[in-house]
VEXMI-396800 format. One record per residue (C-alpha): residue number from 0; residue in one letter; x, y, z. Coordinates in Angstrom, 1 decimal, decimal comma. Example, Ala and Ser with C-alpha at 12.3 -4.5 7.8 and 13.67 -1.06 7.14 Angstrom:
+-----+---+--------+--------+--------+
|   k | r |      u |      v |      w |
+-----+---+--------+--------+--------+
|   0 | A |   12,3 |   -4,5 |    7,8 |
|   1 | S |   13,7 |   -1,1 |    7,1 |
+-----+---+--------+--------+--------+
This chain:
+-----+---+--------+--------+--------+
|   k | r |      u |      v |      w |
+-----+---+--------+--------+--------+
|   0 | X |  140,7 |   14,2 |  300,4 |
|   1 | X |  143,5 |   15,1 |  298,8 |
|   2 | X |  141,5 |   17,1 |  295,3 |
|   3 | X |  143,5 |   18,7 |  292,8 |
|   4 | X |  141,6 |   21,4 |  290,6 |
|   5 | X |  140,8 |   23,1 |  287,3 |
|   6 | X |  140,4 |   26,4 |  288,1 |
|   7 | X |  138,4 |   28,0 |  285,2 |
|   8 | X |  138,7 |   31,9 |  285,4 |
|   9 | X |  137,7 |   34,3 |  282,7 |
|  10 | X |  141,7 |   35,8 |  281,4 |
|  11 | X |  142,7 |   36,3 |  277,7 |
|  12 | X |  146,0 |   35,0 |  276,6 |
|  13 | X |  147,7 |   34,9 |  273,2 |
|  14 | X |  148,9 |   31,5 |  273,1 |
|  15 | X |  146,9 |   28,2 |  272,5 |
|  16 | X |  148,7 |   25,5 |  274,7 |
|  17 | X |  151,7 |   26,7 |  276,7 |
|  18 | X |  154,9 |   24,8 |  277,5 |
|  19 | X |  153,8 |   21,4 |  278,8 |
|  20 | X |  151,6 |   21,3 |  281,6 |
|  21 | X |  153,8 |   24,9 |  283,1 |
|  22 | X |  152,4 |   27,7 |  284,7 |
|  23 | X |  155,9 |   29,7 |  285,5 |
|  24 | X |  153,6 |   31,1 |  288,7 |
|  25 | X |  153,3 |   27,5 |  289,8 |
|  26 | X |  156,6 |   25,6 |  289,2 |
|  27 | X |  157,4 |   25,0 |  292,9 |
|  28 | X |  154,0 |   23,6 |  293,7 |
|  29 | X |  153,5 |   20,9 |  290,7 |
|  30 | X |  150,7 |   23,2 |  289,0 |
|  31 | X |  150,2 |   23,3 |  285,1 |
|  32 | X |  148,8 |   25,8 |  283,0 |
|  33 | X |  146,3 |   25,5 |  279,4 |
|  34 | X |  145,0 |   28,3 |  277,9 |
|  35 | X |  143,1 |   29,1 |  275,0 |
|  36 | X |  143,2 |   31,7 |  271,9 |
|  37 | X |  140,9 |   32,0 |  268,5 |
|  38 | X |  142,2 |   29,0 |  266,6 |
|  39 | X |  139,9 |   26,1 |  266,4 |
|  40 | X |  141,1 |   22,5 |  266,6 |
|  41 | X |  140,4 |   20,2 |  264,1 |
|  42 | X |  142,3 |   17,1 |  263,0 |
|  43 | X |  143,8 |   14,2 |  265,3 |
|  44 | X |  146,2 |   11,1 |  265,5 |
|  45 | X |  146,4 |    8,4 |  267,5 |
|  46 | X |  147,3 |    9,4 |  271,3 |
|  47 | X |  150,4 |   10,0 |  273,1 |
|  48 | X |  150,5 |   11,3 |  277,2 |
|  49 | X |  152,6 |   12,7 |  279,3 |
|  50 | X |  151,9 |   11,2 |  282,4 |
|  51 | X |  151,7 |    7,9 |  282,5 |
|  52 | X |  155,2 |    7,1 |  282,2 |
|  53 | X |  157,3 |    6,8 |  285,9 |
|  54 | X |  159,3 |    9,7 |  286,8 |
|  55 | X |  157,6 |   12,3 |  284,3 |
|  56 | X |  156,7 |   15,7 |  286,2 |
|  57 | X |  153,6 |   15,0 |  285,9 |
|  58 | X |  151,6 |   11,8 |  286,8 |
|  59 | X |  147,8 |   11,3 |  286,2 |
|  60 | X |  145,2 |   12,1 |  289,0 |
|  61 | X |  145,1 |   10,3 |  291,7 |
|  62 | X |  142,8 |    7,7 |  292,2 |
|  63 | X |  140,5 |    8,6 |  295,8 |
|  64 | X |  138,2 |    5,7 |  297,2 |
|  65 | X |  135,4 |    8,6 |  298,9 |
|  66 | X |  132,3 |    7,6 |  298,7 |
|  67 | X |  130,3 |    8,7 |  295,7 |
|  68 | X |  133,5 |    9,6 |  293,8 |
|  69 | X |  135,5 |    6,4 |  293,6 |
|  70 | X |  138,0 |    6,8 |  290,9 |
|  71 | X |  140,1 |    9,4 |  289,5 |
|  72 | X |  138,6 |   12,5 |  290,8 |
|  73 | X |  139,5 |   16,1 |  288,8 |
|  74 | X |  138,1 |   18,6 |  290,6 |
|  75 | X |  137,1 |   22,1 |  289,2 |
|  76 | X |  135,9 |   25,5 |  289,8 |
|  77 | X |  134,8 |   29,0 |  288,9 |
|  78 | X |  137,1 |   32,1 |  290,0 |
|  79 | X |  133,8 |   33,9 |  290,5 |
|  80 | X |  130,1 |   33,9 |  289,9 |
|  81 | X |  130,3 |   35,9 |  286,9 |
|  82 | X |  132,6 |   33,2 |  285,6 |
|  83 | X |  130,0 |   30,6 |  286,3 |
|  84 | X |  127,9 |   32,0 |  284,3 |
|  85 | X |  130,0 |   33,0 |  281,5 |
|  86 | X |  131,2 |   29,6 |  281,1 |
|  87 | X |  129,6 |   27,2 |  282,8 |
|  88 | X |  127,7 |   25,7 |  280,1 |
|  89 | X |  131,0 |   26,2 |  277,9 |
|  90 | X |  133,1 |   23,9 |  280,5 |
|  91 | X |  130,3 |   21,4 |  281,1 |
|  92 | X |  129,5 |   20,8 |  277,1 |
|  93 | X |  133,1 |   20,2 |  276,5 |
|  94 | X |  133,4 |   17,4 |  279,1 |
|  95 | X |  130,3 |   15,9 |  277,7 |
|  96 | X |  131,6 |   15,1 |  274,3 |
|  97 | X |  134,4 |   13,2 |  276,9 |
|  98 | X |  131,7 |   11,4 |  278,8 |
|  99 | X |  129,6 |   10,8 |  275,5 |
| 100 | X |  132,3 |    8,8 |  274,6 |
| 101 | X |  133,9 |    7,2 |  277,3 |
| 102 | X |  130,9 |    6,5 |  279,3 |
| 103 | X |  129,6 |    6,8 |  283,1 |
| 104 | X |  133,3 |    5,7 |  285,1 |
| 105 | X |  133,0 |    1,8 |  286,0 |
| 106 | X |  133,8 |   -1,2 |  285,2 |
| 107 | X |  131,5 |   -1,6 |  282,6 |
| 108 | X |  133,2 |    0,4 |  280,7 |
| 109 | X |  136,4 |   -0,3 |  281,9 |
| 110 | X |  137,6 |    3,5 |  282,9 |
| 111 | X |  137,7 |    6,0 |  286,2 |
| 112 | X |  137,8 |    9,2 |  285,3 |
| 113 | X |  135,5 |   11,6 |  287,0 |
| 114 | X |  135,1 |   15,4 |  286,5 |
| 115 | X |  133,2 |   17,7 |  288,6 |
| 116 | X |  132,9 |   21,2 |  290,2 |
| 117 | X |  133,5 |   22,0 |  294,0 |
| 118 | X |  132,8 |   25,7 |  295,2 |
| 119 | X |  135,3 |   28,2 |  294,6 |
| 120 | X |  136,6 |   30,0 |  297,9 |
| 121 | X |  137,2 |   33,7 |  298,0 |
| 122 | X |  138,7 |   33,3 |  301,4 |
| 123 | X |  141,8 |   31,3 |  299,1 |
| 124 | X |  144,4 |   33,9 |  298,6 |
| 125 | X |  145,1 |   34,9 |  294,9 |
| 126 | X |  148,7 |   32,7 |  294,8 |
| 127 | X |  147,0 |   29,7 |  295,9 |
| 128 | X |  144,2 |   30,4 |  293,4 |
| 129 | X |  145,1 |   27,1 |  291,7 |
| 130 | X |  144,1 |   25,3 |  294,9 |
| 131 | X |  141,1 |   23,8 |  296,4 |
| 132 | X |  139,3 |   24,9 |  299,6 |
| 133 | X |  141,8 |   23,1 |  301,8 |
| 134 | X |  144,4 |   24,2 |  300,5 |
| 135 | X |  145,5 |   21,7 |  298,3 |
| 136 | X |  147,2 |   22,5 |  295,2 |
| 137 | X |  146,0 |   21,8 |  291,8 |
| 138 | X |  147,7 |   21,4 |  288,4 |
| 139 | X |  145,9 |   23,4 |  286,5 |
| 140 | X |  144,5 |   26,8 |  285,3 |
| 141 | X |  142,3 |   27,1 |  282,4 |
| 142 | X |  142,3 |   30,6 |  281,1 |
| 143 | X |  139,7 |   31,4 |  278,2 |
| 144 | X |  139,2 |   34,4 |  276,3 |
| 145 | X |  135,8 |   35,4 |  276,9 |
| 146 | X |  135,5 |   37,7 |  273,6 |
| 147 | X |  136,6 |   35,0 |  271,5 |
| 148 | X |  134,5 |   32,1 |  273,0 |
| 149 | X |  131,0 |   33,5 |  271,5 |
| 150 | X |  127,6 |   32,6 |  273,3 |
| 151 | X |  127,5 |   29,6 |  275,8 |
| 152 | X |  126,4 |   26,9 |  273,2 |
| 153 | X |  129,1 |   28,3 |  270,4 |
| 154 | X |  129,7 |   24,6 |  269,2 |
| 155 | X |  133,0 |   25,2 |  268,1 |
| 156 | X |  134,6 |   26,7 |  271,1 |
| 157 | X |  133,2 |   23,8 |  273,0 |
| 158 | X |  135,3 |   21,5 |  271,0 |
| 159 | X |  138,1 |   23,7 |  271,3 |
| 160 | X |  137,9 |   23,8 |  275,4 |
| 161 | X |  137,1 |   19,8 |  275,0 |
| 162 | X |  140,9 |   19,5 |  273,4 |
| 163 | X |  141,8 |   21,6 |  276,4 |
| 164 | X |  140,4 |   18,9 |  278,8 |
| 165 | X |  142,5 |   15,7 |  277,0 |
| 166 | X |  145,3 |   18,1 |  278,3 |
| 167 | X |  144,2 |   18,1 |  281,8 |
| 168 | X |  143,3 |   14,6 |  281,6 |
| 169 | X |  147,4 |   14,5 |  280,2 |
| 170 | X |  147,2 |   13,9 |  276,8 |
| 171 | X |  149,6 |   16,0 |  274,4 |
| 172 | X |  149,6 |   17,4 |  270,8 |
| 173 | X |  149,2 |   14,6 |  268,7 |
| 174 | X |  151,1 |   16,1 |  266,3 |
| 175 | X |  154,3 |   16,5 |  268,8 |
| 176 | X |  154,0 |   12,6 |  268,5 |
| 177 | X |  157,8 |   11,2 |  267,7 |
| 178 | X |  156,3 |    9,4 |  264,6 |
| 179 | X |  154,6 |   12,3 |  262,9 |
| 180 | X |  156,5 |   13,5 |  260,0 |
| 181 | X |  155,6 |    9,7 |  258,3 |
| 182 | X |  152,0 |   11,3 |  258,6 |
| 183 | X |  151,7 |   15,1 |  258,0 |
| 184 | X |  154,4 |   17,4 |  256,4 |
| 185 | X |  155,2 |   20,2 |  258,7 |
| 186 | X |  156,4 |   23,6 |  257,1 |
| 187 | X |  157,7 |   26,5 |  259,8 |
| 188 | X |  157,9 |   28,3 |  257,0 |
| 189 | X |  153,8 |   28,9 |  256,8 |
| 190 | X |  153,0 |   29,5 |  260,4 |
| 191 | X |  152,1 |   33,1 |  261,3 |
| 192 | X |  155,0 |   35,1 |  261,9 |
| 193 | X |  157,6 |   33,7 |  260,6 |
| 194 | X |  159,2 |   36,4 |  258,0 |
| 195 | X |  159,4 |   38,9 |  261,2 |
| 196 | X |  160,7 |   36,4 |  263,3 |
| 197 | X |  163,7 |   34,5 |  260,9 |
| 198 | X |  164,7 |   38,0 |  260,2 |
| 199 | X |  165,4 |   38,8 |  263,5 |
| 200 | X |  166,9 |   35,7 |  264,3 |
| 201 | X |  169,5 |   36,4 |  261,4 |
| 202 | X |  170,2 |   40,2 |  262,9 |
| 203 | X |  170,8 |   38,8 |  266,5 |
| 204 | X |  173,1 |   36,0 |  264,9 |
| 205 | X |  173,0 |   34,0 |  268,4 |
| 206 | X |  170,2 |   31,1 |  266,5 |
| 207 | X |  169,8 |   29,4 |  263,3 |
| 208 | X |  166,9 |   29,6 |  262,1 |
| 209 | X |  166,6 |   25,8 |  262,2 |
| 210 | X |  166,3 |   26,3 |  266,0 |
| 211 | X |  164,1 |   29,2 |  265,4 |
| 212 | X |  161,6 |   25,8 |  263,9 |
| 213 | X |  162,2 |   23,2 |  265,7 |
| 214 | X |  163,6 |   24,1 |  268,9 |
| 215 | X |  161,1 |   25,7 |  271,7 |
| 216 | X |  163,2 |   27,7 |  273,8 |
| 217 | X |  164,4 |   29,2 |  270,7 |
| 218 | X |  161,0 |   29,8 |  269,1 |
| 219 | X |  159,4 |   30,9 |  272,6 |
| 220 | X |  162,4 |   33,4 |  273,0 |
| 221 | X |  160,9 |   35,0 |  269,7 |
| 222 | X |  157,7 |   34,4 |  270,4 |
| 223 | X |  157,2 |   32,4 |  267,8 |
| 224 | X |  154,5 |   29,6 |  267,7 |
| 225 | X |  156,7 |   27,2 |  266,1 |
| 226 | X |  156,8 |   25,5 |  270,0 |
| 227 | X |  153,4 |   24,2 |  269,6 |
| 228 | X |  154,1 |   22,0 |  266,9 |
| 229 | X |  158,2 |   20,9 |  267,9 |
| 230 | X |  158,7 |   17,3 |  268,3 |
| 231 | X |  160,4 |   17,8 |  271,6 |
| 232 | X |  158,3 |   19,9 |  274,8 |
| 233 | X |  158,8 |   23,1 |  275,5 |
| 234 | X |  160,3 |   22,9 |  279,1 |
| 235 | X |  160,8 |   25,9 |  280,9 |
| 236 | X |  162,2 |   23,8 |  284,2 |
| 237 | X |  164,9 |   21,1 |  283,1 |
| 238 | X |  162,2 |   18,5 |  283,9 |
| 239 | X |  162,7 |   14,6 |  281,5 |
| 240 | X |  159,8 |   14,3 |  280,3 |
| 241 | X |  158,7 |   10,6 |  278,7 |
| 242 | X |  156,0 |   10,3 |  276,5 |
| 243 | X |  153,5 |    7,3 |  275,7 |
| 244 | X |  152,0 |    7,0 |  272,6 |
| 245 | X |  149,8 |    4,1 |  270,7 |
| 246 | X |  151,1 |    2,2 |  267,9 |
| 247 | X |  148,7 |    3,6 |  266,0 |
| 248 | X |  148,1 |    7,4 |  264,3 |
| 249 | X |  145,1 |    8,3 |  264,7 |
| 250 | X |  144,0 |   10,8 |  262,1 |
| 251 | X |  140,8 |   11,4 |  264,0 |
| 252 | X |  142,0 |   12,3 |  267,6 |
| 253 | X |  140,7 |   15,7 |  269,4 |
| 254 | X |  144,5 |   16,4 |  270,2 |
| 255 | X |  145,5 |   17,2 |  266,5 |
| 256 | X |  146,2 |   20,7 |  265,2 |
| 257 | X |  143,7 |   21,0 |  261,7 |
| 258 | X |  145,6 |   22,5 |  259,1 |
| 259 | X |  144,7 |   25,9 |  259,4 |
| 260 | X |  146,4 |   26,6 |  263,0 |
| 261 | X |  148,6 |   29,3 |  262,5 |
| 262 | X |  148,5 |   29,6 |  259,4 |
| 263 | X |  149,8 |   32,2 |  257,4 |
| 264 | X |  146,8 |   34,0 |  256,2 |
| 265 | X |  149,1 |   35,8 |  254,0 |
| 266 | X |  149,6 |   32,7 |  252,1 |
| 267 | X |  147,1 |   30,5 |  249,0 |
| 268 | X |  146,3 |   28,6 |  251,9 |
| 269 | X |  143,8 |   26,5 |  249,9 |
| 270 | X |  146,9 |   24,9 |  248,6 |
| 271 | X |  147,7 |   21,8 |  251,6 |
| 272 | X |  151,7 |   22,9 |  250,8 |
| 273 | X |  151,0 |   26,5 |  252,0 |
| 274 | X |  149,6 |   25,3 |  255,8 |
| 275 | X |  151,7 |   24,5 |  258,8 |
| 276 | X |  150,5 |   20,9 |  258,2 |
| 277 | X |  149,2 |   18,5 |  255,7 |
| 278 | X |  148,5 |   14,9 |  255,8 |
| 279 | X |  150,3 |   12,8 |  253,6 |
| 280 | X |  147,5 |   10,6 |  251,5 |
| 281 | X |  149,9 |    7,8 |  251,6 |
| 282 | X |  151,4 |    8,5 |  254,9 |
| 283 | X |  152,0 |    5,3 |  257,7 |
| 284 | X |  155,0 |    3,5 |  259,5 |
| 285 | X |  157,3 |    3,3 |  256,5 |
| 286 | X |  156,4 |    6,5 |  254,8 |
| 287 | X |  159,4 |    8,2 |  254,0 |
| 288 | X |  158,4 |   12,3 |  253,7 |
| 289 | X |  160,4 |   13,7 |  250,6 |
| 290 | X |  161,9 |   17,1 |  251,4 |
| 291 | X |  160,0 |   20,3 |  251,7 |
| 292 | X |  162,0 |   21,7 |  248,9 |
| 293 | X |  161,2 |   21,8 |  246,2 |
| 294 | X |  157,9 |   21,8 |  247,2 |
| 295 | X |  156,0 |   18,5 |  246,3 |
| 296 | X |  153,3 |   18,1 |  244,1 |
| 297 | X |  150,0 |   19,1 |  245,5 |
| 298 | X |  147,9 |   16,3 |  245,2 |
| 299 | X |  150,2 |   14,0 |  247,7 |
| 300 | X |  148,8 |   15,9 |  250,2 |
| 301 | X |  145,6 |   17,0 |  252,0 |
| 302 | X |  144,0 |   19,2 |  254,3 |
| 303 | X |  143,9 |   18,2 |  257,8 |
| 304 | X |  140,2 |   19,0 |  259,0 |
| 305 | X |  138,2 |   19,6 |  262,3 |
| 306 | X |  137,4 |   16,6 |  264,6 |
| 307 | X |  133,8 |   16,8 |  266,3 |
| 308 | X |  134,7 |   15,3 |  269,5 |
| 309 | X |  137,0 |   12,9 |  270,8 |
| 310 | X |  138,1 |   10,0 |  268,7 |
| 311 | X |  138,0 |    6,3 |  269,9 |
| 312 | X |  142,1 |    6,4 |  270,3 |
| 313 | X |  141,2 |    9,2 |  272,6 |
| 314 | X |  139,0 |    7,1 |  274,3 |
| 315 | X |  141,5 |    4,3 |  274,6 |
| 316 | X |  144,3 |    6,2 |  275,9 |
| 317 | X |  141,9 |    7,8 |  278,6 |
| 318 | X |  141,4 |    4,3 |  279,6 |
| 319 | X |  144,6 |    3,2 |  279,4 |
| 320 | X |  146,0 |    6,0 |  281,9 |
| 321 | X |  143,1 |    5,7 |  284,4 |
| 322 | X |  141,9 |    2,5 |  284,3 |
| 323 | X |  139,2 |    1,1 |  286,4 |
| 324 | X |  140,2 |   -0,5 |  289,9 |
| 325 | X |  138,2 |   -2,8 |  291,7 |
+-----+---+--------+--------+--------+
């Protein structure tokens, strides 16, 4: 059986969702990396993926026909014990908002996604540690920060690691969506960090500070979180990456950044024009955004709030990329 796997471990890092599905420890073997930091998730749109399309890097999990787990198998495990039992019941109450919502895998319900743990195997060495027992490599490593994920039922963290899962499962940000500036305003300009880094970018003189927004490499070179929110992925190895996404934009999706991410805390934040992203009260498919100067009047925009669990878009794109097969 050919298993890819999650490997859950207990590491801190300072970024939310690194550049797309890329572990730079794993490029030659097809891995990909999530991680998670102290921002909570809240808002979402409609679904987009970036798997499901032919030729992308990535392509979704394979579908296996063992007994007992026919379907789309993902495969996880614990780097250690003490992992288990840090975040066991952190991992397993995540994927349950998932399988709340999409159901046992079937065809009554139409999907074939199945998650489960295999035991981890010391014996593995450390570079394969994204691996399975026999040696098959996985695509992912999700790294959470122990100190900031509270006690084992802290609700909110389990949504957060649940947003992490719709990236394993190869759904992206839907604000990265193509479509989204007809549905939230995005200011750089209010995001953590970004008087030290502009200013920096203007002494170096080798980057606009347009790029320094909207461009990853730029903003990762500055370590800058604008990346999280670009409209194109942040690739760190040349890969084409096509995305899918529904007609529809979803303002209730798990995979949506709430208002509040990154924030400047510096700024009257209480005011939606002060936040790295508002939604647009009359926002849709013909919505043309005015310009971010001068600022607009406050009351055309809202706050962008946190999503409980995964929204029926989500749903529908889970399906979507691993249908059920009879």
């Amino acid at each position: 059986m050919n298993t890819l796997s999650a490997l859950v471990t207990g590491l801190a890092l300072a970024s939310a969702c690194p550049p797309p599905f890329n572990n730079p420890l794993f490029l030659d073997v097809n891995d990909t990396s999530v991680a998670l930091d102290d921002f909570m998730l809240e808002n979402g749109l409609g679904s987009i993926d970036a798997v499901s399309e032919l030729g992308n890097p990535r392509q979704p999990w394979p579908w296996s026909n063992n007994q007992g787990t026919k379907g789309n198998q993902i495969s996880y495990c614990f780097y250690s014990e003490s992992e288990r039992n840090d975040f066991e019941e952190l991992i397993f109450g995540a994927w349950q908002l998932w399988s709340s919502k999409l159901g046992l895998a079937g065809p009554d319900t139409g999907h074939a996604l199945r998650v489960g743990e295999f035991p981890w195997d010391a014996d593995v060495p450390l570079d394969l540690r994204s691996s399975d027992r026999n040696g098959n490599y996985g695509r992912h490593m999700l790294l959470i920060n122990k100190a900031l994920a509270g006690g084992q039922g802290d609700s909110d963290y389990v949504k957060v690691v649940a947003h992490e899962w719709g990236h394993v499962f190869g759904l992206w940000h839907e604000h990265q969506r193509s479509d989204r500036d007809h549905y939230v305003r995005f200011d750089c300009q209010r995001i953590i960090g970004y008087g030290p880094a502009a200013l920096k970018v203007l002494q170096d003189k080798k980057y606009t500070l347009d790029q320094l927004c909207n461009d990853p490499a730029t903003a990762i070179a500055y370590n800058f979180p604008s990346w999280q929110f670009s409209l194109t992925p942040a690739d760190s190895d040349g890969a084409d990456w096509k995305f899918t996404q529904s007609a529809e934009y979803d303002l209730g999706s798990i995979m949506h950044y709430q208002s509040s991410a990154f924030a400047n805390p510096n700024m009257p934040v209480g005011d939606p024009r002060f936040v790295p992203l508002a939604h647009w009260k009359q926002g849709g498919p013909d919505f043309q955004p005015p310009p971010l100067k001068p600022l607009p009047d406050a009351q055309l925009l809202e706050h962008i709030l946190y999503r409980n669990e995964p929204s029926d878009l989500d749903v529908k794109a889970i399906k979507a990329i691993y249908p059920w097969q009879e």
